[in-house]
MARKOLLUM-384627 format. One record per atom (N, C-alpha, C, O): residue in three letters; y, x, z. Coordinates in steps of 0.001 Angstrom, whole numbers, plus 500000, padded with zeros to 6 digits. Layout:
<rs>
ALAYXZ...
</rs>
This chain:
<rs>
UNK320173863988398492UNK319138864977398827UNK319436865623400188UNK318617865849401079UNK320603865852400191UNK321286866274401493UNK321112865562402948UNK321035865905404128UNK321097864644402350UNK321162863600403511UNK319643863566403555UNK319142863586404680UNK318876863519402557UNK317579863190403076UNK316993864292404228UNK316332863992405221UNK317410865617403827UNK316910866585404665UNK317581866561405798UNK317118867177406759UNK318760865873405910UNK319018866043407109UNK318484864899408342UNK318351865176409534UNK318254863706407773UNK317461862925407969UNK316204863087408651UNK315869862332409563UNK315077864604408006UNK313811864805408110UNK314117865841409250UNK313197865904410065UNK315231866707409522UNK315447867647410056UNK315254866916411357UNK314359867134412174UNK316543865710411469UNK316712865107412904UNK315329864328413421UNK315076864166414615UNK314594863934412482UNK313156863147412681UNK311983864639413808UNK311321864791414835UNK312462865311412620UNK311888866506413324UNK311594867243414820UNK310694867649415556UNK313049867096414690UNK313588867405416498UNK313085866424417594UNK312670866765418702UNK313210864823416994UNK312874863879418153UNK311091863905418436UNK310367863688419408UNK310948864174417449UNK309016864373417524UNK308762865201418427UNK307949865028419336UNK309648866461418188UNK309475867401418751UNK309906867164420713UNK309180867496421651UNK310915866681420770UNK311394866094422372UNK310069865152422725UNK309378865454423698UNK309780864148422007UNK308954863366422290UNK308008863500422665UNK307550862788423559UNK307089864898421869UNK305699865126422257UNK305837866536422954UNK304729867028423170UNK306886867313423362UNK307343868045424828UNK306217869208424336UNK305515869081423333UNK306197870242425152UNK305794871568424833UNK305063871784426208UNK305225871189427273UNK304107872936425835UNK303662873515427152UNK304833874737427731UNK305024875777427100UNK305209874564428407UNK306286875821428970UNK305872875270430655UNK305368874234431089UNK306495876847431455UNK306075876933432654UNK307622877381433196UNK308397878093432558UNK307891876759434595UNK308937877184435260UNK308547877982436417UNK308137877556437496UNK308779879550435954UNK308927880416437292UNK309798881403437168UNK310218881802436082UNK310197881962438529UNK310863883423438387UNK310249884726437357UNK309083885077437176UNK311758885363436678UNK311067886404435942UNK310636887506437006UNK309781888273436563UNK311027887741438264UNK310916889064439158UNK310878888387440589UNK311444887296440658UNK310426888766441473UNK310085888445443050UNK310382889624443476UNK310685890372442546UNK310442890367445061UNK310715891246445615UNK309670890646447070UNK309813889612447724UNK308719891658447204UNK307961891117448400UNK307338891718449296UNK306441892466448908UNK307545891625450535UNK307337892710451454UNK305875893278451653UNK305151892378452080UNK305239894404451495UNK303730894587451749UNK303393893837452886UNK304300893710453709UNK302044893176453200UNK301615892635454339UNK301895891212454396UNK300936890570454823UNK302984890479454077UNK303598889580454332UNK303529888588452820UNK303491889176451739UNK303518887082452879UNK303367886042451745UNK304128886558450778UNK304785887592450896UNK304048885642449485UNK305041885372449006UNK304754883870448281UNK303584883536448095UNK305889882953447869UNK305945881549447465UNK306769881459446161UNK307967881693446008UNK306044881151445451UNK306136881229443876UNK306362879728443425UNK305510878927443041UNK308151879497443613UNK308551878651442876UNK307956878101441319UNK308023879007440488UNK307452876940440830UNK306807876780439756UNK306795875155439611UNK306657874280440465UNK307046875070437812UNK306648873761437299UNK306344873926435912UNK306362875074435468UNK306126873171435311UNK305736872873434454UNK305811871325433570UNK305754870171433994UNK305989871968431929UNK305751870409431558UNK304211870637430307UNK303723871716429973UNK303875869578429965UNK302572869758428551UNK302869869032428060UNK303694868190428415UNK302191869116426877UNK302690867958425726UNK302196866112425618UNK301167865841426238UNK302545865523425247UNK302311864259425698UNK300990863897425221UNK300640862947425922UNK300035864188424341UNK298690863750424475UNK297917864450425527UNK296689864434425450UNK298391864941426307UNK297504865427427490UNK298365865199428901UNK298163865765429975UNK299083864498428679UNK299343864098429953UNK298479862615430962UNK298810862155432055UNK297427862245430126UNK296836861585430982UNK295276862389431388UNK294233862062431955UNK295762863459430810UNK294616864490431299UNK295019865301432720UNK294250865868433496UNK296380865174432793UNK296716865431434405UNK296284864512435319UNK296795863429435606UNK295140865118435823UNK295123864337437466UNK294323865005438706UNK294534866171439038UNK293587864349439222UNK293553865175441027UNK292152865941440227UNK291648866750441006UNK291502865889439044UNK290329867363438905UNK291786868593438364UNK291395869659437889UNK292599868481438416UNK292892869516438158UNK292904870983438995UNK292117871105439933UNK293571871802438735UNK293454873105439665UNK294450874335439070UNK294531874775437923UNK295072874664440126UNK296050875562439804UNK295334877118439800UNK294367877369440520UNK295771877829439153UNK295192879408438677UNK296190880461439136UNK297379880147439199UNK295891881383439380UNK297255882480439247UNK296213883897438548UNK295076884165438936UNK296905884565437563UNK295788885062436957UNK296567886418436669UNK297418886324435785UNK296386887940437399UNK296873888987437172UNK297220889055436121UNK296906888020435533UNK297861889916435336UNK297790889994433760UNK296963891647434090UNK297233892516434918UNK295663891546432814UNK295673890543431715UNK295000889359431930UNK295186888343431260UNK293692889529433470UNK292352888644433080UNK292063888368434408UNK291168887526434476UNK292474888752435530UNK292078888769436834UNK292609887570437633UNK293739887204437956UNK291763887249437765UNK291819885907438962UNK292177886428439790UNK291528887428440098UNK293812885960440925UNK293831886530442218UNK293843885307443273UNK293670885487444478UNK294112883777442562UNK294046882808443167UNK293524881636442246UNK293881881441441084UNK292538880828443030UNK292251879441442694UNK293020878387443803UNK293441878671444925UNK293058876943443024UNK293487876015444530UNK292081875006444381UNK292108873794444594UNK291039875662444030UNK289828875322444504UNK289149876516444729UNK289638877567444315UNK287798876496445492UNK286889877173445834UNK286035877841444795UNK285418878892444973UNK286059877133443701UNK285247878112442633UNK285018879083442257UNK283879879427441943UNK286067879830442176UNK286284881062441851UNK285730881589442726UNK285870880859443708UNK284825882961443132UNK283789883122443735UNK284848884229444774UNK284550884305445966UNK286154885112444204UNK286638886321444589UNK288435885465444661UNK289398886041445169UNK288490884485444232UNK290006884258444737UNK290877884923445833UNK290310885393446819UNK292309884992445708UNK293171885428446435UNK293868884623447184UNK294510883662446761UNK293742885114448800UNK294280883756449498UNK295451883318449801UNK296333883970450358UNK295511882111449420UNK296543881307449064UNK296883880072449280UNK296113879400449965UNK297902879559448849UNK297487877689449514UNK298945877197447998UNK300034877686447696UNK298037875919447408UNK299139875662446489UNK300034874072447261UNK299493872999447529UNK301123874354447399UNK302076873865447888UNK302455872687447242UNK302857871712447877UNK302303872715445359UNK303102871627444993UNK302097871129444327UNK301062871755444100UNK302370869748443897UNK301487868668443329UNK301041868968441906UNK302003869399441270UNK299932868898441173UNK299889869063440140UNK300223868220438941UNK300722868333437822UNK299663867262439788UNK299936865475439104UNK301573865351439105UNK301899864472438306UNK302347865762439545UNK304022865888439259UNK304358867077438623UNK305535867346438382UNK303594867691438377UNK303788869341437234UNK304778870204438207UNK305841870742437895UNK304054870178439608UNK305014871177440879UNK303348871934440885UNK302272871380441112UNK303592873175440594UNK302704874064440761UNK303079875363441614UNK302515876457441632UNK304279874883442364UNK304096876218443951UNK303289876571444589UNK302791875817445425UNK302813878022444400UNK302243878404445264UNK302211879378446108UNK302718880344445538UNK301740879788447655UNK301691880726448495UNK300538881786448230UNK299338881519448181UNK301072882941448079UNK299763884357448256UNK299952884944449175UNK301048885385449521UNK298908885065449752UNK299214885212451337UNK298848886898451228UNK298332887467450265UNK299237887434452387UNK298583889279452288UNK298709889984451588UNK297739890678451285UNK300024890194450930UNK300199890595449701UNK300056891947449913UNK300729892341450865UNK299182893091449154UNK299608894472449169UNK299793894893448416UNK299888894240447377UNK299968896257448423UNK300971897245447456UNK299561897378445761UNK299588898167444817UNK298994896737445936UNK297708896880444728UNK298297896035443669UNK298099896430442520UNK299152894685443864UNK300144893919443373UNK301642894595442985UNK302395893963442243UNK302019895848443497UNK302828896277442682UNK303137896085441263UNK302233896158440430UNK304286895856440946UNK304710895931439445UNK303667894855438581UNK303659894919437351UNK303027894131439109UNK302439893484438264UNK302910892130437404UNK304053891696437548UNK302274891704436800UNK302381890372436232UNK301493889307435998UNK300584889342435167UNK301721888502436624UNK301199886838437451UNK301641886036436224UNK302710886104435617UNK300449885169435973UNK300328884157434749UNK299854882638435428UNK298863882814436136UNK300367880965435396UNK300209879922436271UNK299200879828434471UNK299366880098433282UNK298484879429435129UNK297077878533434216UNK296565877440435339UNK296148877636436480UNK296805875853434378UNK296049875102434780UNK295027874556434024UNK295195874329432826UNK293643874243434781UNK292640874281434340UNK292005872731435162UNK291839872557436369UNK291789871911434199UNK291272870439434738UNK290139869796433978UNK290021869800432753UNK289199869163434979UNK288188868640434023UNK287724867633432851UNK286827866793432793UNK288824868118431838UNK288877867453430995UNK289587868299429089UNK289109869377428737UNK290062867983428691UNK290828868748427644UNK291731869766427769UNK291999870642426947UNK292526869444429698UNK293914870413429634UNK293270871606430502UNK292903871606431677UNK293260872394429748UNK293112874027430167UNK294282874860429163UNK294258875024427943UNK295141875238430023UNK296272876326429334UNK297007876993430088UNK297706876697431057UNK296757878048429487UNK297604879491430261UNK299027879585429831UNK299316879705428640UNK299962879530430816UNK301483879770430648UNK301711881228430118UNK302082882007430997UNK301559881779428811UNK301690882946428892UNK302873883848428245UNK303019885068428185UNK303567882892427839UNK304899883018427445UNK305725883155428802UNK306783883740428571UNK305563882757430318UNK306347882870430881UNK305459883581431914UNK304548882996432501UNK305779884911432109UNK305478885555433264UNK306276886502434394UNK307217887240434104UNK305664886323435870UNK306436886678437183UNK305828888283437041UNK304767888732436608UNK307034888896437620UNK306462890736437899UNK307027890935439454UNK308218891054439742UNK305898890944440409UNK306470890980441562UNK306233892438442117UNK305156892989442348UNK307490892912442269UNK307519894051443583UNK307112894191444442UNK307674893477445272UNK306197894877444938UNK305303895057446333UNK306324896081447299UNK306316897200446787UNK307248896036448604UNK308056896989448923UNK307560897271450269UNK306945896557451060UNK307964898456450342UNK307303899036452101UNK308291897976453314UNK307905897388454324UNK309572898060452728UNK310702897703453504UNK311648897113452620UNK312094897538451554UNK312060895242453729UNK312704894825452452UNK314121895213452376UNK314638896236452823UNK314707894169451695UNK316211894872450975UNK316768894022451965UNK316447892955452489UNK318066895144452093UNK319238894800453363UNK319855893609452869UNK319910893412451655UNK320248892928453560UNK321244891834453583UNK322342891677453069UNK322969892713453291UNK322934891001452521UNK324515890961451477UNK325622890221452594UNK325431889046452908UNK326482890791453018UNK327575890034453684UNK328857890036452704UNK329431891004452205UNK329140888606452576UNK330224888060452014UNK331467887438452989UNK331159886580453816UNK332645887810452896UNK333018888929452067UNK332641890518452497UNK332782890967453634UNK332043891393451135UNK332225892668451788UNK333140893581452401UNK332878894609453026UNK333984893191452201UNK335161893840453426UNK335938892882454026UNK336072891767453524UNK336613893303455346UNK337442892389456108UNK339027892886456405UNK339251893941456998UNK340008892072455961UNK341106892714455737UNK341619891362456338UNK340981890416455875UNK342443891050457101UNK343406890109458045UNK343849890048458658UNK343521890965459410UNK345153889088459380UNK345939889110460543UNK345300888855461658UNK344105888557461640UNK345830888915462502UNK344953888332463717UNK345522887183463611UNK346411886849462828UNK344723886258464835UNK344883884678464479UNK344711884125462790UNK345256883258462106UNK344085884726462664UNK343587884381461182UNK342161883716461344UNK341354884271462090UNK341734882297460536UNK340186882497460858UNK339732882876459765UNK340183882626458647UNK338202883915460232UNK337520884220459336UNK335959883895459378UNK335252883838460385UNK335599883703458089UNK334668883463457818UNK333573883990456840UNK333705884287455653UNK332184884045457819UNK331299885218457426UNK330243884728456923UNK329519883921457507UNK330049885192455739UNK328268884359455355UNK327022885742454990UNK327181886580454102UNK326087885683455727UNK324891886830455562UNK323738886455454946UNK322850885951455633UNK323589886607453776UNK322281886008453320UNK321184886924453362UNK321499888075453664UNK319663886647453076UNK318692887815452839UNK317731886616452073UNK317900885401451969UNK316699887478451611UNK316131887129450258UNK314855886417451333UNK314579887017452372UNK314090885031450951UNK313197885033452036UNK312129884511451019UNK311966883308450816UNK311287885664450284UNK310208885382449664UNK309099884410449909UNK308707883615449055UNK308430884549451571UNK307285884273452314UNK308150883481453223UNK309045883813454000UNK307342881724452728UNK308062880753453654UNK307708880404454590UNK308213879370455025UNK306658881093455375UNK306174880815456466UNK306556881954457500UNK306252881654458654UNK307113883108457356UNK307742883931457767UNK309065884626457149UNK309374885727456693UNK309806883105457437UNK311533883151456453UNK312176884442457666UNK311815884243458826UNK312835885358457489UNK313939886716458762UNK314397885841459205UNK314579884648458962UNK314619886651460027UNK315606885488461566UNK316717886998461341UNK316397888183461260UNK318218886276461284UNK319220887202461080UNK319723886710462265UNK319295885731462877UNK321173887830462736UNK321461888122463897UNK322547888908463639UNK322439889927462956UNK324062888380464329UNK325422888871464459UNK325638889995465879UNK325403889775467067UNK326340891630464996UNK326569892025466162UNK327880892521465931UNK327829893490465174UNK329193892196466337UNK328474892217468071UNK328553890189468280UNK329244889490467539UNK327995889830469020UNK328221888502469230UNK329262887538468892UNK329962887226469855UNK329624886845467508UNK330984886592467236UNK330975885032467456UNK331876884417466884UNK330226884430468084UNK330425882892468142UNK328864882375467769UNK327882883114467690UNK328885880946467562UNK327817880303467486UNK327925880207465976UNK328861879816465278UNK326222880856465520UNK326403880702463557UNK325021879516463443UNK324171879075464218UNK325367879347462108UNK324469877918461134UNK323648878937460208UNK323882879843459408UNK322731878381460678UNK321467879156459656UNK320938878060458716UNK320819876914459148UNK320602878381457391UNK320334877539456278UNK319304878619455504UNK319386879841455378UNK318158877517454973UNK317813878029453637UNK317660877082452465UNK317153875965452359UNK318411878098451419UNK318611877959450146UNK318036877881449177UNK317156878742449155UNK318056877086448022UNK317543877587446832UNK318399878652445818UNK319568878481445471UNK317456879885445396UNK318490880359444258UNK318416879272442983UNK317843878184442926UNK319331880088441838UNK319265879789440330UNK317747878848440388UNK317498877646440483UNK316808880267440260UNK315578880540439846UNK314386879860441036UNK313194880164441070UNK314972879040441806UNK314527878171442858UNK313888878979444031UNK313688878414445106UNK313482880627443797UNK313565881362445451UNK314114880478446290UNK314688879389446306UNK313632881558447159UNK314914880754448715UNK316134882261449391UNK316348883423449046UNK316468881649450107UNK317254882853450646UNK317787882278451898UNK317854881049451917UNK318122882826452792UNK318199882424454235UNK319480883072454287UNK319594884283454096UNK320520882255454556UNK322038882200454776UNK322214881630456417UNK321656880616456836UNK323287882688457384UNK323683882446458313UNK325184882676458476UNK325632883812458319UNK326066881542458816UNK327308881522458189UNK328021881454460117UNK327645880701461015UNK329128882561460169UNK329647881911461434UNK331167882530460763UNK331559883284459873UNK331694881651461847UNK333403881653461597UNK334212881855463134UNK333903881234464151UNK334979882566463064UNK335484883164464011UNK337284883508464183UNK337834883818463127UNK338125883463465377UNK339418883878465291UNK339998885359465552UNK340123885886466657UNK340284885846464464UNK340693887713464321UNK341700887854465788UNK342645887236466279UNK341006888857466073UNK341652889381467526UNK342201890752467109UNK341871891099465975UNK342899891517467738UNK343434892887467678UNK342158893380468396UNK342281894595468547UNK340959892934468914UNK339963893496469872UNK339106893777468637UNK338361894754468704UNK339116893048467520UNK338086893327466465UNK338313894690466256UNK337484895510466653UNK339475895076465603UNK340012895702465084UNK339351897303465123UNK339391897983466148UNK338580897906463502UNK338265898958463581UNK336513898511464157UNK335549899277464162UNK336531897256464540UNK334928897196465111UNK333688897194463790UNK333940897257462587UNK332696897128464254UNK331521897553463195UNK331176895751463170UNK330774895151464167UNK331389895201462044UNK330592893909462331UNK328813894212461566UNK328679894992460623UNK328060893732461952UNK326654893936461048UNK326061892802461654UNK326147892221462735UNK325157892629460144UNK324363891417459989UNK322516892269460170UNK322057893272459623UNK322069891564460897UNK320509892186460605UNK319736891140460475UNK319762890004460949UNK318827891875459537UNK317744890601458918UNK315808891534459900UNK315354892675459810UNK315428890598460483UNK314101890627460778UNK313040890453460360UNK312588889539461049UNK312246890771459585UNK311013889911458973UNK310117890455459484UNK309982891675459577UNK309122889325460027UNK307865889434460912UNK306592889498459905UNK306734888578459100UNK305742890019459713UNK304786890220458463UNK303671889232459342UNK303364889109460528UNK303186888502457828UNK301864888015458131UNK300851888580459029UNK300325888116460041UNK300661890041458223UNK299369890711458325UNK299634891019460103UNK298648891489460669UNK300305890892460573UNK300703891167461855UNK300791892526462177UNK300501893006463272UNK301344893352460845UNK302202895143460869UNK303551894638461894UNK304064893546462138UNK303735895649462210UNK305359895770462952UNK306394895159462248UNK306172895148461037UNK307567894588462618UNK308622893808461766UNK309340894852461091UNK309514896032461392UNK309722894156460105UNK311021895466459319UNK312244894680460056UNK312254893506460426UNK313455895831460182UNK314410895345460266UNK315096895724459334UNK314697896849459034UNK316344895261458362UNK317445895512457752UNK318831895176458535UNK319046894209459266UNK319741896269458173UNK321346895711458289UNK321978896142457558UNK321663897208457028UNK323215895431457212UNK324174895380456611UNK325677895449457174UNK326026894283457360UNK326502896155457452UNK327421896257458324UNK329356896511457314UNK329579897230456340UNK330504895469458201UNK331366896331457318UNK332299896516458830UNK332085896127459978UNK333314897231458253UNK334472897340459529UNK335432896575459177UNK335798896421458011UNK336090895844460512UNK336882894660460669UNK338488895667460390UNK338659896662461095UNK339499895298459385UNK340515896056459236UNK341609894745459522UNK341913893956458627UNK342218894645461130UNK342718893469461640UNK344354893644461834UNK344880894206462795UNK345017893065460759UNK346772893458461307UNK347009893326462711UNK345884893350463209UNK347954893185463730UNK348313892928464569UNK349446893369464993UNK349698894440464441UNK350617892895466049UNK352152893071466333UNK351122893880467725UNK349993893754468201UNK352494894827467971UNK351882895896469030UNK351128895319470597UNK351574894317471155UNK350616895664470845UNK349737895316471734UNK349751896702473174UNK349958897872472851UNK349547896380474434UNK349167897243475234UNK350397898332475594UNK350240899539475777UNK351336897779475633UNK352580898420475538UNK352881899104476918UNK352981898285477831UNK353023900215477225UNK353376900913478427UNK354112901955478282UNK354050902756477349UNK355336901997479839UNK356134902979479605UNK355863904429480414UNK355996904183481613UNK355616905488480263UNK355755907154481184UNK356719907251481158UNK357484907062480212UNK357093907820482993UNK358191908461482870UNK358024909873483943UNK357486910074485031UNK358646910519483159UNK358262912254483140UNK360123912734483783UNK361052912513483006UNK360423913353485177UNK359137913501486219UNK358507911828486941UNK358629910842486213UNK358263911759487480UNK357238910579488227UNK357579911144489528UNK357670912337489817UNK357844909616490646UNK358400909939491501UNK360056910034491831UNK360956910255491021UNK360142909836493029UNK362239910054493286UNK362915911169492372UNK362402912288492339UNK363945910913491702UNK364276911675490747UNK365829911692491623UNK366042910767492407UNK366722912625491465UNK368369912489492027UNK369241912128491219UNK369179912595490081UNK369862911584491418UNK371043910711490587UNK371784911581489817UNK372308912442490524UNK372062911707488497UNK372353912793487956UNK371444913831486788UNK371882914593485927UNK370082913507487158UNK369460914623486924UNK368932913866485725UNK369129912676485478UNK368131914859484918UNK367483913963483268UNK366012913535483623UNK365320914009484524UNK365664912512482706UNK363795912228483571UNK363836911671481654UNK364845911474480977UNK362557911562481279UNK361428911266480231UNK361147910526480095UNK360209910154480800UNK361871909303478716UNK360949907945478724UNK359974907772477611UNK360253907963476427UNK358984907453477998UNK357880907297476948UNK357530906273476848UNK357219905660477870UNK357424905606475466UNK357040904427475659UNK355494904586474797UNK355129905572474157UNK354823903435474984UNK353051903876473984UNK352577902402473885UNK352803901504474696UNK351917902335472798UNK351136901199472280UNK350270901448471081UNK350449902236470152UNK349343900651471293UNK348522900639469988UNK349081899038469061UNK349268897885469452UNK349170899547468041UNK349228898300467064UNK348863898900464749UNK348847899991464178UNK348718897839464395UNK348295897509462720UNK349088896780462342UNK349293895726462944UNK349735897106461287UNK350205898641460303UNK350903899637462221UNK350967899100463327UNK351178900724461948UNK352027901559463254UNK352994901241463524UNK353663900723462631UNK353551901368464797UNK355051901244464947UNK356218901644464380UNK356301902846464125UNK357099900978464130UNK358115901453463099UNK359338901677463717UNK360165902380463138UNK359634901089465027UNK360579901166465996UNK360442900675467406UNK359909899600467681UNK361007901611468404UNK361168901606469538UNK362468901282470067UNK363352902083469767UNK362834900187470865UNK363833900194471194UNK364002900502472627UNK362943900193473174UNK364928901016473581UNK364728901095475363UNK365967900171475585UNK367020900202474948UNK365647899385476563UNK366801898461477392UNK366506898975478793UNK365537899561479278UNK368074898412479445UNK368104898460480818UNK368120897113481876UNK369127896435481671UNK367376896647482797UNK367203895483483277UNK367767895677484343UNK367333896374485260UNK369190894840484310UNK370054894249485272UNK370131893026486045UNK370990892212485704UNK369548892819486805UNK369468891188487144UNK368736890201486165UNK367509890136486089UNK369401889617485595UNK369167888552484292UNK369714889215482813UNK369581888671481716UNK370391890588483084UNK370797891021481623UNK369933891699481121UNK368934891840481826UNK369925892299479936UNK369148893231479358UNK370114894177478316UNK370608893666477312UNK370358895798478707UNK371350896354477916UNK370616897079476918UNK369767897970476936UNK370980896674476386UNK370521898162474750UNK370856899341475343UNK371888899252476008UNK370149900819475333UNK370187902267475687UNK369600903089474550UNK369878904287474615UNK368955902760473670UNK368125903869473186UNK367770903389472195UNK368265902307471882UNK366667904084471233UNK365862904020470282UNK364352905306470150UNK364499906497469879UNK364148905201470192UNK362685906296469437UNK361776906339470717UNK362150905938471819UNK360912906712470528UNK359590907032471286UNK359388907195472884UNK358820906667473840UNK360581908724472396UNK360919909124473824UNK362338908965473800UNK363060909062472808UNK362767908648475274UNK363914908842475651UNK364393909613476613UNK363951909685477759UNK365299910195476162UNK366068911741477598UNK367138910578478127UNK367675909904477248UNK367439910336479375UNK368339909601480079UNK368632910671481053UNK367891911643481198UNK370008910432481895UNK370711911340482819UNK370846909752483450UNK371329908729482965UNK370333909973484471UNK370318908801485396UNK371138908839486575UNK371379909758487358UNK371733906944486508UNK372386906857487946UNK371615905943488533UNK370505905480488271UNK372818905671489821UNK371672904830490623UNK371802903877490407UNK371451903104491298UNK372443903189488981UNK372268901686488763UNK370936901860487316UNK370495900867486737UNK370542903173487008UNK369366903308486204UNK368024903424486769UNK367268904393486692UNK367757901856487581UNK366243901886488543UNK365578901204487471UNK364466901706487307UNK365857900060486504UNK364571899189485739UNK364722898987484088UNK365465898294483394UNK363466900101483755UNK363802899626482297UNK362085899053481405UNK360955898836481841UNK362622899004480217UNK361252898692479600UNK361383898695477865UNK362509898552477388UNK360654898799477302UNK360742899136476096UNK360160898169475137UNK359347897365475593UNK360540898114473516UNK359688897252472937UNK359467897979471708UNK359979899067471445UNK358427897116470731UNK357426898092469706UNK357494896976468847UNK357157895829469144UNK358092897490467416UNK358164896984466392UNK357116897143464924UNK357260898230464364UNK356441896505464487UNK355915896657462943UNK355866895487462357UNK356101894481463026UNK355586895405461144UNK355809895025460191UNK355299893033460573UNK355697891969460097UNK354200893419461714UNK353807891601462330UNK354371891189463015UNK354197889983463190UNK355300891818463766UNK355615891641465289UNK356311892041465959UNK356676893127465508UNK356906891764467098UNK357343892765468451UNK356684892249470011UNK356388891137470449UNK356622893651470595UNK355733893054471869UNK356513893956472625UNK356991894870471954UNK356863893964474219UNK357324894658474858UNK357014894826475761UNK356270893885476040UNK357102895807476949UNK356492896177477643UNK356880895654479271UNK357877894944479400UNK356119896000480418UNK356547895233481694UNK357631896647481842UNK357964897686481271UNK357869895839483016UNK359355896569483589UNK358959897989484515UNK357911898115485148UNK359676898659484459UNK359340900501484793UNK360349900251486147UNK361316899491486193UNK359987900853486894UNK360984901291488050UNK361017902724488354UNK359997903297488738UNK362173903354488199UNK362982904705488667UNK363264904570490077UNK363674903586490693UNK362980905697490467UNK363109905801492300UNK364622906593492139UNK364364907794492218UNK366066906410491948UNK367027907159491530UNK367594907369492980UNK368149906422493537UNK367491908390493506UNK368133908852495033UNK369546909243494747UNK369581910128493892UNK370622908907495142UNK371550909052495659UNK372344910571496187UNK372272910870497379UNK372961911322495377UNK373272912590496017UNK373962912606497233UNK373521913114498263UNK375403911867497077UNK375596911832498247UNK375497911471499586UNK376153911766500585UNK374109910461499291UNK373190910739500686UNK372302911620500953UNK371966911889502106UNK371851912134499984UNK371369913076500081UNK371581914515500824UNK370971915343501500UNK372990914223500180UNK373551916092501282UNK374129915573502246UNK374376916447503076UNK374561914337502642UNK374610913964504113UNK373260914312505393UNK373291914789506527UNK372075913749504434UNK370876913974505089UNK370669915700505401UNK370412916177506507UNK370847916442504166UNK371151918095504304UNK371841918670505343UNK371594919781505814UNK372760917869505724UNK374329918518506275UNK373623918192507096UNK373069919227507467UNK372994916781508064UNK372818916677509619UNK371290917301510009UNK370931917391511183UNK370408917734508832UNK369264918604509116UNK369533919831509618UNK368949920369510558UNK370746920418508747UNK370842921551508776UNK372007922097510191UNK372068923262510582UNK372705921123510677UNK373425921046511912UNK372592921252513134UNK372728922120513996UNK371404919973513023UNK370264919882513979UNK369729921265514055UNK369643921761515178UNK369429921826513221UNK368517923317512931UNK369684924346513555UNK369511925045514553UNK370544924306512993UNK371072925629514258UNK371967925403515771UNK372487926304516429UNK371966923733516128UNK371621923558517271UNK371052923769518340UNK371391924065519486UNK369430923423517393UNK368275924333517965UNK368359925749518756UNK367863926160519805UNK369263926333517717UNK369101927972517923UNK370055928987519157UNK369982930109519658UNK371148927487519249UNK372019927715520447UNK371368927589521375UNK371858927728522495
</rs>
């Protein structure tokens, strides 16, 4: 007995595959700019005694909910909504374009009925679209949303935006200028499209802290002004110190003996963690110091130094400093025969 029902069960099912159902393939939700198309992914299958009732009398419908005709893909309809159907009927591709969409289409719900001169007339009404009518569309998604890397790292950026109306897909746009990008459009899940522009680029310490943003353009049918959207993140770029320079405080001939100010400065990601000061002798280089600043009591073999900058990526160091270190005891030689000359004078 068991077996018999299971028998009738599986008989059941194949009848059921065999002679196929009316169901309709579209999006449950659209998002669509006032003024501007929109293209309504769609198919369909019917059941197999009416599939030789598909052919070129047929005609695609789009029918407000509950009762309102807003498009025919024939002329009959006396008040149709203009439109153009895109996909074949005779292959059960029932895409179509509504052109001029306004905000009177808010929140509504769109029903595909095909209607042919013969037996197949049926309304998809188990599956219906609710499209959003928006003043301004939705900003752009950049993946990844944040940017965290070394420099000399490559990275890679993908900006998509939603492109309802395929005859006016956004034209997106990298700022600040990061290289040459690949523009693509996509199908979603739900067979939308979406307009992806992908560029790839090498992390500089110049990024660093910069605003990257993606903007999406869409030009409206109705020929209203374009919307623009952006989407923007900040570039957070490691880097070993960079821009390294030394002050030295006083500036100018200093006398042999006396104390002068070394400063060393750089920008770098993560901060500096150490400073070291050397002294440049010919071809040697002596270790002197450590930290930021340095107090030196200078001689006159302390004319060339330079410093370097440590974190956690790197070390970078700086060009070479020159001290003007004068000499005392030429100095009061020069004193002694000024000051001889001067009361010479006076004899």
């Amino acid at each position: 007995m068991a077996a018999a029902l299971t028998l009738l069960l599986i008989g059941s099912l194949l009848q059921g595959a065999l002679c196929g159902e009316f169901r309709a393939s579209i999006p449950q939700k659209m998002e669509v700019l006032s003024g501007s198309c929109v293209t309504i992914p769609c198919s369909f299958n019917i059941t197999a005694e009416h599939k030789s009732n598909l052919d070129n009398t047929c005609k695609a419908v789009w029918i407000k909910d509950p009762k309102t005709v807003v498009f025919a893909s024939t002329f009959s309809n006396p008040n149709p909504k203009n439109g153009e159907l895109i996909g074949n009927l005779t292959k059960k591709d029932c895409t179509t374009t509504l052109n001029n969409i306004t905000t009177d289409y808010n929140k509504s719900y769109f029903i595909f009925r095909v209607e042919c001169n013969n037996k197949l007339i049926y309304s998809f009404n188990k599956q219906k679209l609710c499209i959003s009518v928006n003043a301004d569309p939705p900003s752009p998604t950049l993946t990844p949303s944040t940017l965290k890397v070394k420099e000399g790292d490559s990275v890679s950026l993908s900006c998509s935006a939603p492109a309802p109306c395929l005859s006016h897909p956004p034209t997106l746009t990298w700022t600040p200028d990061l290289g040459g990008s690949q523009e693509t459009l996509q199908d979603n899940q739900d067979k939308t499209k979406v307009k992806i522009s992908n560029v790839t680029f090498t992390a500089s310490h110049l990024h660093h802290r910069k605003e990257i943003s993606c903007t999406a353009v869409y030009n409206k049918q109705d020929g209203g002004p374009a919307s623009s959207v952006s989407t923007s993140l900040t570039a957070d770029i490691s880097y070993s110190p960079q821009h390294i320079t030394v002050s030295v405080n006083p500036s100018g001939p200093v006398l042999e003996g006396r104390n002068v100010s070394l400063t060393c400065s750089s920008t770098a990601n993560p901060a500096v963690r150490n400073y070291t000061w050397y002294r440049a002798d010919g071809g040697q280089e002596t270790f002197i110091g450590i930290g930021a600043v340095l107090s030196l009591n200078v001689s006159k073999k302390d004319s060339s130094f330079f410093c370097k900058a440590e974190n956690d990526i790197g070390v970078g160091r700086s060009n070479l400093s020159q001290i003007d270190v004068q000499c005392m005891y030429y100095i009061s030689k020069v004193l002694c025969f000024i000051k001889q000359a001067y009361f010479k004078r006076l004899i």
